[in-house]
PDB file of N, CA, C and O in Angstrom, chain B, residues numbered from 101:
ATOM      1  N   UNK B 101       5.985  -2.686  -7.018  1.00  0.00           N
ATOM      2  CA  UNK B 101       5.054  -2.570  -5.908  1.00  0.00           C
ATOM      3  C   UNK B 101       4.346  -1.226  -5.992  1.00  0.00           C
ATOM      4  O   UNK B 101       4.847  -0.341  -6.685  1.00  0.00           O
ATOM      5  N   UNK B 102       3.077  -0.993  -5.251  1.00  0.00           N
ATOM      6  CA  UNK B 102       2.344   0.101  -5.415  1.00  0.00           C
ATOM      7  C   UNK B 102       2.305   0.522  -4.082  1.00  0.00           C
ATOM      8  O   UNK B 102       1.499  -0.100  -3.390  1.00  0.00           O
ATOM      9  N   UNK B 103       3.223   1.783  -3.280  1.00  0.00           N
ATOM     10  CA  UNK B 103       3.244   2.128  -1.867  1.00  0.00           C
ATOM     11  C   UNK B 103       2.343   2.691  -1.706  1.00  0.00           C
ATOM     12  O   UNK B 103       1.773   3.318  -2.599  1.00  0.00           O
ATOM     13  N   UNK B 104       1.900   2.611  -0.314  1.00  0.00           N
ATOM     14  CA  UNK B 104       0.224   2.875  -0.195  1.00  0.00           C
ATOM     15  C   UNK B 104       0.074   3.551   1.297  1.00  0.00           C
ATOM     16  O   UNK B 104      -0.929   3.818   1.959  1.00  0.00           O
ATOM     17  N   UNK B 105       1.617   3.737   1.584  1.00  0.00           N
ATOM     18  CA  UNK B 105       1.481   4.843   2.949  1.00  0.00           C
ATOM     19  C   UNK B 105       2.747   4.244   4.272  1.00  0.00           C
ATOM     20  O   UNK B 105       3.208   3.132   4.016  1.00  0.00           O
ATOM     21  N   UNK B 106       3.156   4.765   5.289  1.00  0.00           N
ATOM     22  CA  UNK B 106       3.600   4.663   6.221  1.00  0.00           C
ATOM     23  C   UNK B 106       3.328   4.941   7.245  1.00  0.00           C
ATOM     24  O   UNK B 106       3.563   6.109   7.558  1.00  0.00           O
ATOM     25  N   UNK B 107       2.703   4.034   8.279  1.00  0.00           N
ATOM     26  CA  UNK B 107       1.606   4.758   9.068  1.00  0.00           C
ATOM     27  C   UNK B 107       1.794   4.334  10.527  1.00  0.00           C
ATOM     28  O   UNK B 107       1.505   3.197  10.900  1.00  0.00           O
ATOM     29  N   UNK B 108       2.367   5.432  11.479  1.00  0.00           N
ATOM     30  CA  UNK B 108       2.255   5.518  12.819  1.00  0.00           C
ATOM     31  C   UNK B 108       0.948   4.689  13.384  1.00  0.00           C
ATOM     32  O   UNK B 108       0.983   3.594  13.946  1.00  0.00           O
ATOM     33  N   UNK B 109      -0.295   5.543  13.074  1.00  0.00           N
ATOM     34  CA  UNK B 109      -1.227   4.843  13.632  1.00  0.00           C
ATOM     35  C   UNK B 109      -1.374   3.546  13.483  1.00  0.00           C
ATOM     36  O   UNK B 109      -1.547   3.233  12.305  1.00  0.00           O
ATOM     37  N   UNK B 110      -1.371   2.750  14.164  1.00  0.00           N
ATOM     38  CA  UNK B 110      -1.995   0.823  13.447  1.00  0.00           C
ATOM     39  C   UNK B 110      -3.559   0.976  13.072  1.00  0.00           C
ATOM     40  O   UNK B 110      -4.133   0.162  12.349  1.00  0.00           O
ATOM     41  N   UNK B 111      -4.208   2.143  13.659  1.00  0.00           N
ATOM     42  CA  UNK B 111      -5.104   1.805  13.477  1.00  0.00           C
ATOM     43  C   UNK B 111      -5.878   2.248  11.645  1.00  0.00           C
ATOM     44  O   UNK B 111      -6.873   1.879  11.022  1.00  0.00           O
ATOM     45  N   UNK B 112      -4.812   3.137  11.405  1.00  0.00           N
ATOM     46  CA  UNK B 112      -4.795   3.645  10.351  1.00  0.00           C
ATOM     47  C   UNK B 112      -4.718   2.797   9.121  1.00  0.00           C
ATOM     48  O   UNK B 112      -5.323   2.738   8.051  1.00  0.00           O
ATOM     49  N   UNK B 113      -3.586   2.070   9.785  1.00  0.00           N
ATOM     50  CA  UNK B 113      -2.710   0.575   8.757  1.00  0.00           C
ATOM     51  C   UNK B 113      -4.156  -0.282   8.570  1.00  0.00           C
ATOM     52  O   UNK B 113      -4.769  -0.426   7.512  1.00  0.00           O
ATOM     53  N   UNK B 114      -4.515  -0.796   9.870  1.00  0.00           N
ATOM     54  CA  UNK B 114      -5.324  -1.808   9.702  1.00  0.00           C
ATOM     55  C   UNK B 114      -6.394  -1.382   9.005  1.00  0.00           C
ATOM     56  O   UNK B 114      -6.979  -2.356   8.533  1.00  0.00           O
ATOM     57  N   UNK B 115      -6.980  -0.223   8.692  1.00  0.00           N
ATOM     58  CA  UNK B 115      -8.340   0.045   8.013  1.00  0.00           C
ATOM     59  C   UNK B 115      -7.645   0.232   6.356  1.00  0.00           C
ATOM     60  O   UNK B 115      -8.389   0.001   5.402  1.00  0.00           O
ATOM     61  N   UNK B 116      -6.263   0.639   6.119  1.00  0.00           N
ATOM     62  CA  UNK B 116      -6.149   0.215   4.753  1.00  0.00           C
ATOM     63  C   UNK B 116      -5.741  -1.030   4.409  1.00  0.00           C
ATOM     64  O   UNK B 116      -5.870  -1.386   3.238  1.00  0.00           O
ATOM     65  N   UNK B 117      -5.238  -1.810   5.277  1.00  0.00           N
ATOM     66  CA  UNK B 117      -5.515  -3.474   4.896  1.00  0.00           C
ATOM     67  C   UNK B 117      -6.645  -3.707   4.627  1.00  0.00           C
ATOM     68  O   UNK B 117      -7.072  -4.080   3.535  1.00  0.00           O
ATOM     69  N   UNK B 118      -7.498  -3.425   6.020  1.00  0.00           N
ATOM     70  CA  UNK B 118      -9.147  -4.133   5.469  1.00  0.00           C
ATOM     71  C   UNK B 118      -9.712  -3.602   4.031  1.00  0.00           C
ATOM     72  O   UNK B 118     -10.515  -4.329   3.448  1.00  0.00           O
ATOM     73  N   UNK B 119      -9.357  -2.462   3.484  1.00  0.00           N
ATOM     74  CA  UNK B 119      -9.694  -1.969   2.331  1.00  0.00           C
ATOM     75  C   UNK B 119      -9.243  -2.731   1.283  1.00  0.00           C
ATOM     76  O   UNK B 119     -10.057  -3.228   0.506  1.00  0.00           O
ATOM     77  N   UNK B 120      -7.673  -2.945   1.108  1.00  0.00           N
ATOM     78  CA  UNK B 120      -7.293  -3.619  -0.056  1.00  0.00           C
ATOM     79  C   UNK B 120      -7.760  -5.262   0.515  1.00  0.00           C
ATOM     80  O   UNK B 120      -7.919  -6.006  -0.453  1.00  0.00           O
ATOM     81  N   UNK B 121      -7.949  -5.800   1.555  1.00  0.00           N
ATOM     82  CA  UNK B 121      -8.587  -7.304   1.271  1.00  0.00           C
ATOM     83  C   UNK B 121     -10.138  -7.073   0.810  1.00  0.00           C
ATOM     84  O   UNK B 121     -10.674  -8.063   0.311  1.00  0.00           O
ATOM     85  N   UNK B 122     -10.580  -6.403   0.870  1.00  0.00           N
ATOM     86  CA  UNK B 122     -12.159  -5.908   0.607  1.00  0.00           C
ATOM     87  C   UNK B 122     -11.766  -5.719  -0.949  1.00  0.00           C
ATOM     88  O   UNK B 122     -12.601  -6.325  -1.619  1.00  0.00           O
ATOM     89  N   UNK B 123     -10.702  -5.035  -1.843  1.00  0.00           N
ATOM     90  CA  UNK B 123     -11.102  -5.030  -3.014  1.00  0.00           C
ATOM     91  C   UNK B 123     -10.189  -6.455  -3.574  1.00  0.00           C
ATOM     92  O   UNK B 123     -10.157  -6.597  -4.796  1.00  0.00           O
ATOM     93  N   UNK B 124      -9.578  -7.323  -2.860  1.00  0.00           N
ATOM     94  CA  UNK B 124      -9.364  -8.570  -4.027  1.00  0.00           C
ATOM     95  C   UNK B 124      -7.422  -8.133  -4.015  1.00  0.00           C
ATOM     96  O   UNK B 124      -6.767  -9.105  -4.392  1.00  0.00           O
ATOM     97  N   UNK B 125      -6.826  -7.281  -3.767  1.00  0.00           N
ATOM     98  CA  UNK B 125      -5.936  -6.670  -3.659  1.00  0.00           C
ATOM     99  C   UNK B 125      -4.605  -7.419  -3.107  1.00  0.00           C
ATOM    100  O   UNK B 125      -4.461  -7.262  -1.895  1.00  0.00           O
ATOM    101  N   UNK B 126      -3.767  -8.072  -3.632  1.00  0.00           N
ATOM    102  CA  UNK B 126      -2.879  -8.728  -2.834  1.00  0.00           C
ATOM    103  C   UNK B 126      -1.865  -7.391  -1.883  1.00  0.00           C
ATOM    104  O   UNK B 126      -1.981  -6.227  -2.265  1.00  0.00           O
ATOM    105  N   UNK B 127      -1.159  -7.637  -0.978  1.00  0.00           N
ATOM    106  CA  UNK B 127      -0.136  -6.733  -0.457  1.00  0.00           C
ATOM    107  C   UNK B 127       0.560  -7.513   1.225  1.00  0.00           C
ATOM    108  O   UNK B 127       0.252  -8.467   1.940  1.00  0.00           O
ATOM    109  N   UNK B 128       1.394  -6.656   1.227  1.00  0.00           N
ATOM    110  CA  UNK B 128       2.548  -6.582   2.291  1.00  0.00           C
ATOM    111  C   UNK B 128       2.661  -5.672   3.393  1.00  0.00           C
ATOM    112  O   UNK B 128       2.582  -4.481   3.091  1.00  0.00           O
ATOM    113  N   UNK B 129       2.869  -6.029   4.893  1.00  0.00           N
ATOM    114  CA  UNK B 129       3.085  -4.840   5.234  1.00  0.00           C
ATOM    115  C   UNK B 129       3.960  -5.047   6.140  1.00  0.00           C
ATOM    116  O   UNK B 129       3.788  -6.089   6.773  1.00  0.00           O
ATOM    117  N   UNK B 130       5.162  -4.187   6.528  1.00  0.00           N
ATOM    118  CA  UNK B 130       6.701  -4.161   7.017  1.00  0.00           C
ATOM    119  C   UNK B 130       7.042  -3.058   8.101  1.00  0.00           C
ATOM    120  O   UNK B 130       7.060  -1.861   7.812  1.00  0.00           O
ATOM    121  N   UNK B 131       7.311  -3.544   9.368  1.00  0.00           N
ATOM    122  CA  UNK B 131       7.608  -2.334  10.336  1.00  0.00           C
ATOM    123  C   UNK B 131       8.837  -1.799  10.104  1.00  0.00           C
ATOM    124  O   UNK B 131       9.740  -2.481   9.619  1.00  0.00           O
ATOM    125  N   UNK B 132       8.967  -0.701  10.383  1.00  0.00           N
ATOM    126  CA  UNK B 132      10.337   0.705  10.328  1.00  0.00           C
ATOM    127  C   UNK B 132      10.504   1.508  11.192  1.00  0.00           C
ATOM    128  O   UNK B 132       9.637   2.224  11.692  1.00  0.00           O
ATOM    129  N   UNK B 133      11.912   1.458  11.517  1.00  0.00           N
ATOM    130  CA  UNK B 133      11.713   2.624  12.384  1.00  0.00           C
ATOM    131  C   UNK B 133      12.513   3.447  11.841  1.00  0.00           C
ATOM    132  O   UNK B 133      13.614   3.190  11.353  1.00  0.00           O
ATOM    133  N   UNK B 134      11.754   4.890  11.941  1.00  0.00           N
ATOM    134  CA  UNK B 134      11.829   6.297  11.587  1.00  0.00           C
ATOM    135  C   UNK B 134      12.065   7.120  12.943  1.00  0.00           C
ATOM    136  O   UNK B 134      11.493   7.050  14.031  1.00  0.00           O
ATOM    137  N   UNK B 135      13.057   7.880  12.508  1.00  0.00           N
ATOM    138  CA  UNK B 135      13.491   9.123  13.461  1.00  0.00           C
ATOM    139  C   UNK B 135      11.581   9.348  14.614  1.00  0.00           C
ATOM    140  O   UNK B 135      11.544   9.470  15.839  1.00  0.00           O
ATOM    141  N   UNK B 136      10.467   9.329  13.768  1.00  0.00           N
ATOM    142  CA  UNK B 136       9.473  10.203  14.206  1.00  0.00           C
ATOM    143  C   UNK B 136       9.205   8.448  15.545  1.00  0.00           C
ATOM    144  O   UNK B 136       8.557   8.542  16.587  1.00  0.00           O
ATOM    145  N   UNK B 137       9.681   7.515  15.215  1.00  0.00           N
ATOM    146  CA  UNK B 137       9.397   6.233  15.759  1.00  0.00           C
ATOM    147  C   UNK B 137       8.722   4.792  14.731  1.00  0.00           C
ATOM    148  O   UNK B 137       8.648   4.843  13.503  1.00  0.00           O
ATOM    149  N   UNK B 138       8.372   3.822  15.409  1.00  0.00           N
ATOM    150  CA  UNK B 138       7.990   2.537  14.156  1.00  0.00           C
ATOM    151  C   UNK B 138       6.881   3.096  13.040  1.00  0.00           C
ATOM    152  O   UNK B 138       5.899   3.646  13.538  1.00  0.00           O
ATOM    153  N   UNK B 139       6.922   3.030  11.876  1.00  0.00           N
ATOM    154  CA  UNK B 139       5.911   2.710  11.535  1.00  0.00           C
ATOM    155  C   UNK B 139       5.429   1.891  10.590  1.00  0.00           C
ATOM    156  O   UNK B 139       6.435   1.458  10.029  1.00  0.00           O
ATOM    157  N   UNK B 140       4.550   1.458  10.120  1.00  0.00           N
ATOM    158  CA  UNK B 140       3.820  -0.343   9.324  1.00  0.00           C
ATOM    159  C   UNK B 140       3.763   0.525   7.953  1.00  0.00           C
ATOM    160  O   UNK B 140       2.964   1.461   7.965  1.00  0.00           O
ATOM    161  N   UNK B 141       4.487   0.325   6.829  1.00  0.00           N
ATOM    162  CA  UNK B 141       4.559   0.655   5.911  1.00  0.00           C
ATOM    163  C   UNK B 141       3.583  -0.819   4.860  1.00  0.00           C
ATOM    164  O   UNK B 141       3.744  -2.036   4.943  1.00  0.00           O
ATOM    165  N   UNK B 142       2.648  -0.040   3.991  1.00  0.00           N
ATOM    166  CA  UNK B 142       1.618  -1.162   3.543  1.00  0.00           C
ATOM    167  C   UNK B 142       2.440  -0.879   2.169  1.00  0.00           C
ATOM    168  O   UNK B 142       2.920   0.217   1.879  1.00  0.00           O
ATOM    169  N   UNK B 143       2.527  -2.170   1.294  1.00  0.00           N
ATOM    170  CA  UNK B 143       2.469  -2.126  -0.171  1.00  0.00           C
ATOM    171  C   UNK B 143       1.850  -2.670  -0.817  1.00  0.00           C
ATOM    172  O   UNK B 143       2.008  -3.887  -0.723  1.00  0.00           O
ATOM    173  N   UNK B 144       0.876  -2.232  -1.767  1.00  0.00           N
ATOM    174  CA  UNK B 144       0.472  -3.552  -2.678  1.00  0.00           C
ATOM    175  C   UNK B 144       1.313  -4.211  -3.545  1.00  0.00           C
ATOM    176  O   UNK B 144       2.082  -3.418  -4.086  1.00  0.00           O
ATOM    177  N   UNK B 145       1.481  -5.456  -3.918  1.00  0.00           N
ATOM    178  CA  UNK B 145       2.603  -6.194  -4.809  1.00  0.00           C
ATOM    179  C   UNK B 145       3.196  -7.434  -4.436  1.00  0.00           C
ATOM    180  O   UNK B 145       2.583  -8.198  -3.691  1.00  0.00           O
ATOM    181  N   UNK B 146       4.241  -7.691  -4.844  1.00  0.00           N
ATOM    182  CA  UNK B 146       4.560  -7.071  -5.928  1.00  0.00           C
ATOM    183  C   UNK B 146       4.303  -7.821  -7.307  1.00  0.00           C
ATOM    184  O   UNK B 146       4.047  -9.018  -7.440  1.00  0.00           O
ATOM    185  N   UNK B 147       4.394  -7.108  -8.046  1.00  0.00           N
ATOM    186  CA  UNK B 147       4.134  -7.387  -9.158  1.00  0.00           C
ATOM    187  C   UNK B 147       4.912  -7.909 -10.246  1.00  0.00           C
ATOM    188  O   UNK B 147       6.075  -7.549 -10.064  1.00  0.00           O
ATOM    189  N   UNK B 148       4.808  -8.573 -11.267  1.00  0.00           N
ATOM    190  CA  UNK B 148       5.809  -8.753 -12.255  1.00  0.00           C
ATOM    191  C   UNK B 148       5.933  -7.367 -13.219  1.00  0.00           C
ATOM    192  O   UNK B 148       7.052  -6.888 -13.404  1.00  0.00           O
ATOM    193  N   UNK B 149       5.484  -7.133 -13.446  1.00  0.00           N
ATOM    194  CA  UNK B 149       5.875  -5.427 -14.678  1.00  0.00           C
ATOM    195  C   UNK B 149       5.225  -4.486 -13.835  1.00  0.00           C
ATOM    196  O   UNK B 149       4.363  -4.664 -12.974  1.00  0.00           O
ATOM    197  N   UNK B 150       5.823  -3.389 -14.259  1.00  0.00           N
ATOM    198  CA  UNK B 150       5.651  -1.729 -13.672  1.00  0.00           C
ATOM    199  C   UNK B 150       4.032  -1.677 -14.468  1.00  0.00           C
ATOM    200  O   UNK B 150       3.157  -0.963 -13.978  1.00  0.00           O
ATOM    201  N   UNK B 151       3.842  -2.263 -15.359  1.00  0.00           N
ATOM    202  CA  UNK B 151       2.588  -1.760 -16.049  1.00  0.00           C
ATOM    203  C   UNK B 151       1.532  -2.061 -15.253  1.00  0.00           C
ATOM    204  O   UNK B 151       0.706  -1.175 -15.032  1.00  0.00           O
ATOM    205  N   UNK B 152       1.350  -3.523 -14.612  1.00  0.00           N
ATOM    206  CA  UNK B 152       0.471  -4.253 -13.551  1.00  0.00           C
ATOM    207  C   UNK B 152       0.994  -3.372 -12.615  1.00  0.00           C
ATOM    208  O   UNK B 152       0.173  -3.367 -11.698  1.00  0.00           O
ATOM    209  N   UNK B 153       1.543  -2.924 -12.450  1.00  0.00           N
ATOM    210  CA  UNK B 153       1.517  -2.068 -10.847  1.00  0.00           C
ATOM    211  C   UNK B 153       1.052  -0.817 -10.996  1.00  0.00           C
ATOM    212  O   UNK B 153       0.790  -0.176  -9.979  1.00  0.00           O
ATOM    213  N   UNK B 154       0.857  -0.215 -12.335  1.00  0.00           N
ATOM    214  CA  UNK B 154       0.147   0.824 -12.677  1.00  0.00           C
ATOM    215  C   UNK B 154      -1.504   0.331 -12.660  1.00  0.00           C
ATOM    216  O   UNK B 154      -2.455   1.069 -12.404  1.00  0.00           O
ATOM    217  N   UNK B 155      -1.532  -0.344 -12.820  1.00  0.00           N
ATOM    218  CA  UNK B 155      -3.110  -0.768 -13.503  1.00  0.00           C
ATOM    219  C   UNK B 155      -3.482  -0.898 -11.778  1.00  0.00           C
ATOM    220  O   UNK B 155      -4.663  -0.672 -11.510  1.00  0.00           O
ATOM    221  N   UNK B 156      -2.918  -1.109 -11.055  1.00  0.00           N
ATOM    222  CA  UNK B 156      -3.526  -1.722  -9.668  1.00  0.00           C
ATOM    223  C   UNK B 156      -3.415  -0.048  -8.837  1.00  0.00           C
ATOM    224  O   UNK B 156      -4.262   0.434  -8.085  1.00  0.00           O
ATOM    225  N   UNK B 157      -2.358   0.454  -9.185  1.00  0.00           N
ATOM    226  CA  UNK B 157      -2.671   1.832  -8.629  1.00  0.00           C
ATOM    227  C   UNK B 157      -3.365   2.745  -9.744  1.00  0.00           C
ATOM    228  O   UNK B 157      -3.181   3.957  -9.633  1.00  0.00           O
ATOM    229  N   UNK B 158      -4.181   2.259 -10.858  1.00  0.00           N
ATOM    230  CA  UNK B 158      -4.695   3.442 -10.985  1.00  0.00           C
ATOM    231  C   UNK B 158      -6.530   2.640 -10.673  1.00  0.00           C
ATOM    232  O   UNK B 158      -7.553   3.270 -10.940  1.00  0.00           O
ATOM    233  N   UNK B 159      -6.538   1.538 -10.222  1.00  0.00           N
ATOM    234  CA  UNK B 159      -7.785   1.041  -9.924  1.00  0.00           C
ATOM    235  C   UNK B 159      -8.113   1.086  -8.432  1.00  0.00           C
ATOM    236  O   UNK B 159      -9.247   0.885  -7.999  1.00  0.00           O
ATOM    237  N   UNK B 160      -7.281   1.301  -7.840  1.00  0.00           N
ATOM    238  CA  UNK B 160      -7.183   2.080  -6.390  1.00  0.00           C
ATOM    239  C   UNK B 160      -7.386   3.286  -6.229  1.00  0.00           C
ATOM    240  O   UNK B 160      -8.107   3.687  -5.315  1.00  0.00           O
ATOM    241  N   UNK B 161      -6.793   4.090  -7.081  1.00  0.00           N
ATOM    242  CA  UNK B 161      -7.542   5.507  -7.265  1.00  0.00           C
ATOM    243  C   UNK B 161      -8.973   5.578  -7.305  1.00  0.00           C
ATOM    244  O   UNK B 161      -9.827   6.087  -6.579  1.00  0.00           O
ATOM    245  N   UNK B 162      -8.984   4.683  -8.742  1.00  0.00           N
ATOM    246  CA  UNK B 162     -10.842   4.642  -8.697  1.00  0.00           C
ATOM    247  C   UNK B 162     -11.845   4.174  -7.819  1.00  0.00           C
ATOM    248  O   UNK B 162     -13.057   4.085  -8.013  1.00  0.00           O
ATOM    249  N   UNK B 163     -10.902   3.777  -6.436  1.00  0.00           N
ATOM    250  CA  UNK B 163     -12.098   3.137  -5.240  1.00  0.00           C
ATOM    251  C   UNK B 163     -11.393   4.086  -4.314  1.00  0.00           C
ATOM    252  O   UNK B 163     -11.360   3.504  -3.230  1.00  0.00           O
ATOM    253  N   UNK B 164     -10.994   4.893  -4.236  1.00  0.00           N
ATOM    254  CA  UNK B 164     -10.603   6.157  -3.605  1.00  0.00           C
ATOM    255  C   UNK B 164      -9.659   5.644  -2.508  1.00  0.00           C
ATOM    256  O   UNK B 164      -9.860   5.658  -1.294  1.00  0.00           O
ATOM    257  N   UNK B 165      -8.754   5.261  -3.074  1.00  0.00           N
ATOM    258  CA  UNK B 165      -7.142   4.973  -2.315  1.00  0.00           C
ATOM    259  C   UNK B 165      -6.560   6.461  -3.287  1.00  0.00           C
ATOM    260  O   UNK B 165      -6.601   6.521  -4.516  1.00  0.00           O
ATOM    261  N   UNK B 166      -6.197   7.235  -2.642  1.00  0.00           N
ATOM    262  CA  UNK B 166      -5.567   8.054  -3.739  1.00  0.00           C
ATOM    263  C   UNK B 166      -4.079   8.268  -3.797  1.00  0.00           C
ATOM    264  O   UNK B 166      -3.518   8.746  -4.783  1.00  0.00           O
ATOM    265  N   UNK B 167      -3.501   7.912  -2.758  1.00  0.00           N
ATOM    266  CA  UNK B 167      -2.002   8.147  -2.170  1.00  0.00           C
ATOM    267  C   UNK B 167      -0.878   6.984  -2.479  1.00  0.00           C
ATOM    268  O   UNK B 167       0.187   6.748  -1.909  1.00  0.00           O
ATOM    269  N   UNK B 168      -1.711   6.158  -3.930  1.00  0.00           N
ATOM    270  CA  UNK B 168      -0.689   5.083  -4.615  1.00  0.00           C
ATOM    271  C   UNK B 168       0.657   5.486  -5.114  1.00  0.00           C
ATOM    272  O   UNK B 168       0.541   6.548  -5.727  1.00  0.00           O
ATOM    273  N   UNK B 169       1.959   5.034  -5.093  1.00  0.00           N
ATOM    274  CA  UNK B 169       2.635   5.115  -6.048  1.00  0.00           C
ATOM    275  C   UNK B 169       3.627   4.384  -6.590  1.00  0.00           C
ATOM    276  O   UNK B 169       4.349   3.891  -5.724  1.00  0.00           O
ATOM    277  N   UNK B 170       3.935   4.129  -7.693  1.00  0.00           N
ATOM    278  CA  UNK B 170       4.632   3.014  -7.974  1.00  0.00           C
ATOM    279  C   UNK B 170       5.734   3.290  -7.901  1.00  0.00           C
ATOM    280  O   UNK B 170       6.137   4.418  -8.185  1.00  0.00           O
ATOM    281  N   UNK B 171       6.778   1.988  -7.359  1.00  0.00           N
ATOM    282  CA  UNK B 171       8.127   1.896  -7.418  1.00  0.00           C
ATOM    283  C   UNK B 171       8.550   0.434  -7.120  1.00  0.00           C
ATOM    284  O   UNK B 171       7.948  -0.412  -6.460  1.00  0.00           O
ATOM    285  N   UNK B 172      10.165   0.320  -8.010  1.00  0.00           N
ATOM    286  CA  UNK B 172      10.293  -0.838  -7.818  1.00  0.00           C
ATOM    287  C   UNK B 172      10.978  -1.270  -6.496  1.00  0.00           C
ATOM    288  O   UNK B 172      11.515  -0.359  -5.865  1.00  0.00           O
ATOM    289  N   UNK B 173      11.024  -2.210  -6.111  1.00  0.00           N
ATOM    290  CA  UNK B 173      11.042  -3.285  -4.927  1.00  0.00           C
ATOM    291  C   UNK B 173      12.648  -3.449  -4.660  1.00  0.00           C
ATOM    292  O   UNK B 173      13.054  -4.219  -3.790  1.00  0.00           O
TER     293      UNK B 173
END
């Protein structure tokens, strides 16, 4: 999977959803609660190989998602 943030705000969450459905982008997103309170953790994925999850976070970079990173699931 390619983590793509943990985010208090919803409103925050929802404008990087609308981003990755705007680029074609499959993903997930999962509530948590954290000491600070809930928050909607987005992932793109997942993927079958670490390599496709590279290629999707480094093509997110290039549409200025910059805060990708890969890890497995």
């Amino acid at each position: 999977v390619v983590l793509l943030g943990a985010f208090s705000n919803m409103a925050n969450a929802k404008q990087r959803q609308a981003k990755l459905t705007a680029l074609g982008v499959k993903f997930y997103s999962e509530t948590v609660k954290a000491p600070t309170g809930e928050k909607l953790r987005v992932r793109a994925g997942p993927y079958a190989t670490r390599q496709e999850a590279e290629r999707v976070r480094d093509m997110l970079k290039g549409k200025g998602v910059q805060d990708g990173m890969v890890a497995e699931k």
